[in-house]
Structures are given as structure tokens and as C-alpha cells.
C-alpha positions in Angstrom: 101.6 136.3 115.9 104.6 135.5 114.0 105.2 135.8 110.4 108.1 133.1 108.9 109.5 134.0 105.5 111.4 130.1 104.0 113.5 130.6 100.8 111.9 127.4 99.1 108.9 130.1 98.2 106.7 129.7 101.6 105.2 132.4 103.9 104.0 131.2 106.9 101.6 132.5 109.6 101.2 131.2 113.5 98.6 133.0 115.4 98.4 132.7 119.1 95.8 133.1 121.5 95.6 131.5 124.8 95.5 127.8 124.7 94.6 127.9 120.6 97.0 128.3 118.2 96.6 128.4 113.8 98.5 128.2 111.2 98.7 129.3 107.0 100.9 129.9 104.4 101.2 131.0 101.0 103.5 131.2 98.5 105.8 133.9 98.2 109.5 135.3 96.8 112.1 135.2 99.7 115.4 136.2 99.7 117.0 135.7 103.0 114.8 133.2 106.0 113.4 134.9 108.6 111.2 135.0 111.8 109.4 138.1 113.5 106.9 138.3 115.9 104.2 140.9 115.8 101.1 141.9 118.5 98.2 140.0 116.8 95.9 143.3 116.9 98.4 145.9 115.3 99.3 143.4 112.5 96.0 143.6 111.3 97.6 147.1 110.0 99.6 144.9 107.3 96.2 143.6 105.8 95.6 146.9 104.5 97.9 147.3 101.2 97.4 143.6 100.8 93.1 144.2 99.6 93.1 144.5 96.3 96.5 144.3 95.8 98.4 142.2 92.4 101.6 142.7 93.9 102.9 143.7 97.4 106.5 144.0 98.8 107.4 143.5 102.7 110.5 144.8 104.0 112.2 145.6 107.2 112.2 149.2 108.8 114.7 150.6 111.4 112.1 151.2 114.4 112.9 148.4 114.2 109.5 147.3 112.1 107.7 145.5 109.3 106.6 147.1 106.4 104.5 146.3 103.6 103.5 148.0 100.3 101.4 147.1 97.3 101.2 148.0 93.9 99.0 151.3 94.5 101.6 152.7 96.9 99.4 151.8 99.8 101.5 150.9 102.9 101.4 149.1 106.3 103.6 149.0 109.5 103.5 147.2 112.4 106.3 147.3 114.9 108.0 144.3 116.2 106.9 142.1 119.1 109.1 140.2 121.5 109.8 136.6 120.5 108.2 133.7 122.2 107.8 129.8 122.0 106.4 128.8 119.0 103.8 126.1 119.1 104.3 122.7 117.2 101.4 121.3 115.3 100.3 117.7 116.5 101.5 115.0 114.3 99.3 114.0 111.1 98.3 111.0 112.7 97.8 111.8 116.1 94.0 111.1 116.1 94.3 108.0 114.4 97.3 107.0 116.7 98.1 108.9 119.6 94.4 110.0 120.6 93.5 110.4 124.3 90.0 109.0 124.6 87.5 108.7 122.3 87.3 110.6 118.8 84.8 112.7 117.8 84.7 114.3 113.9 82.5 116.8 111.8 82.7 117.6 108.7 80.9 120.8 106.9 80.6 120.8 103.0 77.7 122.7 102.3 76.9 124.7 99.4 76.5 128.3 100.7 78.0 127.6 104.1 76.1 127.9 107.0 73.9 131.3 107.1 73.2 134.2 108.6 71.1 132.8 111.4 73.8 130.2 112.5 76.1 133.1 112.9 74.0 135.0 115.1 73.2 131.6 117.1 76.8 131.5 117.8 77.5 135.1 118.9 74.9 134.8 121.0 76.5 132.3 122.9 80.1 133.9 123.1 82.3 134.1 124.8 81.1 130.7 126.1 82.0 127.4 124.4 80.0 126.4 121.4 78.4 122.7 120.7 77.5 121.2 117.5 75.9 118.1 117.0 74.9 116.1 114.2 71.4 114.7 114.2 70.2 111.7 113.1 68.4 113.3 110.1 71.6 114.8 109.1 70.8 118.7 110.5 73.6 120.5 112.3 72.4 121.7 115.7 74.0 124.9 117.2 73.8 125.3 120.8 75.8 126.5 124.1 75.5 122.9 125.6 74.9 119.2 124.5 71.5 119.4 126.8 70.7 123.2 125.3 66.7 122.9 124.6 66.9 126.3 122.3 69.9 125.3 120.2 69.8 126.0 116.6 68.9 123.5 113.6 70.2 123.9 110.4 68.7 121.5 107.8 71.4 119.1 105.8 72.6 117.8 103.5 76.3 119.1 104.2 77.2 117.6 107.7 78.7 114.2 108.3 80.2 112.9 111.3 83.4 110.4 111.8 82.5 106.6 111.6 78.9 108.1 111.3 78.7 108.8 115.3 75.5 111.1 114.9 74.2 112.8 118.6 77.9 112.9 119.4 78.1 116.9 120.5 81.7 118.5 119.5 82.3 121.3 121.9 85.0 123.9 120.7 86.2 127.6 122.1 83.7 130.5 120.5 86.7 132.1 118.0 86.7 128.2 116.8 82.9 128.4 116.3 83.5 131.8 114.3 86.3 129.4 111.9 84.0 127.0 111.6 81.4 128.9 110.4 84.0 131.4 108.2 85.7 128.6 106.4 82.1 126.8 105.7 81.5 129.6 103.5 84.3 129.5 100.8 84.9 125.4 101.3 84.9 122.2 103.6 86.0 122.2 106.9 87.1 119.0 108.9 87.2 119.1 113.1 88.3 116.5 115.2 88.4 115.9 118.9 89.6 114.0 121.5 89.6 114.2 125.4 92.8 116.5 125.4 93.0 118.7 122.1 91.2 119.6 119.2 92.3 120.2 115.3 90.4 122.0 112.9 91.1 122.4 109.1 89.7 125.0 106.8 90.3 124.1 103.1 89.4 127.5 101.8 92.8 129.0 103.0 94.8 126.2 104.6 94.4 127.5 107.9 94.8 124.9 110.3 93.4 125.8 114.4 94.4 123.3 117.0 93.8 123.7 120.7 94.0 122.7 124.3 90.7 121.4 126.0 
């Protein structure tokens, strides 16, 4: 994971794992650009003064290490991580132009997001792929393969698929499944496909996921 620090007022994110990589930012006071990579699971330390926080300060420590401290006084390290390629996003209009094969699309805007029971529907699956597939009734079915007879149905309105290609299964990684299902709750989320990669958007924080397939 690296965390990016751009004097216009931007904080940015990149998360890596395997073949998928996201991105998000915020805004934030910057004096001086920066870049530092961090080991994805001992960042989760930082998250700590930033719950519940107004106001939180990040600086650099001499392990050499990041620190970060809110309001309350509550503080976060996490050590530094060796630097490594970062990934480039694909280009806005790369399904519209530079798509390899045919394009598939969901979209989820459903009040409530999708539930309890499609949550457990999709851990039960991991660490396998996950399928979704629109039908033509407009439910959202949830299952480990397009041909799975005990995938799960989840009612619409909410779901709508690109150029209205309904039975069209979307197969994405399981941690994709998870932001799917995570960004449904707080707002829409928008995946596309092609025969190479995959993009998803979450609008509740800007995160973006893109992957290999």
C-alpha cells in the first residue's frame, strides 16, 4: 500500500494485492509531496486515531516510520515498506475504446444495499470467484458460477445492466465481491468487464478497484 501526499490539497491511496489494485483520495493540508509505501496489514494501525476523529496530523518518525495522531491524542504507527511499481489506472475510456472482447456492465443503486443474506452468499463462496447476473425480471443473482443451480436471488428494483444485456454473468475475484457489496451499502456502484480486465467504481468513497482477469 502506498500513501501519496500532492501539495494541490490531495491524499491519495493505492492498494495492492495480487493482480487487483484500488485507488482513493481525499482532501488534505500538504506541505511538502511525498510517497511511502507501507505493508497493507500493519497500516490498518493508522485507521485507529483517524475513528472519530475532527482533526488528525501525520508525520514522519525516525524508525524510519509514519505516524498519525488525532485530536484526542490517540496515535498510530506503521513502519515503512520497501518501494515498488506503482500501478497505472486504465484510461477513462478504455472500455468504450480500447476494450478486448465484449463488454459486460452492472450497476447497483439500491436503497439499503444488498443485505445480510447476499453477504453471507458470497462468503460462502470465497475464496473462489463470484458471479452476478442480472435476470430478466430485474433480480441480482449471486452465485459461484454462471451455471450455479443454488445461487442467490435478490429481488430488484436497483440492478441494471450495460446496453440492457440481462443473463450476461459478470465474474469478479471474491475481495471484489466484498466491494461490491460494501459500496452498495452507502451508494451506487458501477462494474465493467471485458475479456482482459475489470474496473469497479464505488461512489460512496471514490474508491476505484481494477484488475487482471
Amino acid at each position: 500500500m502506498s500513501i501519496s501526499g500532492d501539495t494541490t490539497g490531495r491524499l491519495s491511496f493505492t492498494v495492492i494485492d495480487g493482480n487487483i489494485a484500488a485507488w482513493g483520495s481525499t482532501e488534505a493540508r500538504v506541505r511538502e509531496a511525498f510517497t511511502y509505501w507501507l505493508g497493507a496489514g500493519p497500516a490498518m494501525e493508522l485507521a485507529r486515531p483517524l475513528r472519530g476523529a475532527t482533526h488528525a496530523v501525520g508525520s514522519l518518525g525516525g524508525r524510519p516510520d509514519i505516524i498519525i495522531t488525532n485530536d484526542q491524542g490517540v496515535e498510530g504507527r506503521c513502519l515503512l515498506d520497501d518501494a515498488r511499481p506503482t500501478p497505472v489506472p486504465l484510461p477513462q475510456d478504455y472500455f468504450e475504446n480500447h476494450a478486448q472482447g465484449r463488454v459486460a456492465g452492472l450497476r447497483i443503486e439500491r436503497e439499503g444495499g444488498l443485505g445480510r443474506e447476499a453477504l453471507s452468499a458470497i462468503t460462502n463462496i470465497r475464496p473462489r470467484d463470484v458471479t452476478f447476473t442480472v435476470a430478466d425480471d430485474l433480480s441480482l443473482a449471486i452465485g459461484s458460477s454462471p451455471a450455479d443451480a443454488n445461487a442467490f436471488a435478490l429481488g430488484g428494483p436497483g440492478f441494471a445492466t450495460l446496453e440492457d444485456r440481462r443473463n450476461t454473468p459478470i465474474v469478479v475475484p471474491y475481495v471484489v465481491a466484498l466491494a461490491i457489496h460494501n459500496g452498495a451499502t452507502g451508494g451506487t456502484v458501477d462494474l465493467k468487464v471485458d475479456g482482459r480486465r475489470g474496473h469497479l467504481h464505488r461512489a460512496d468513497y471514490g474508491v476505484t478497484v481494477q484488475w487482471t482477469r
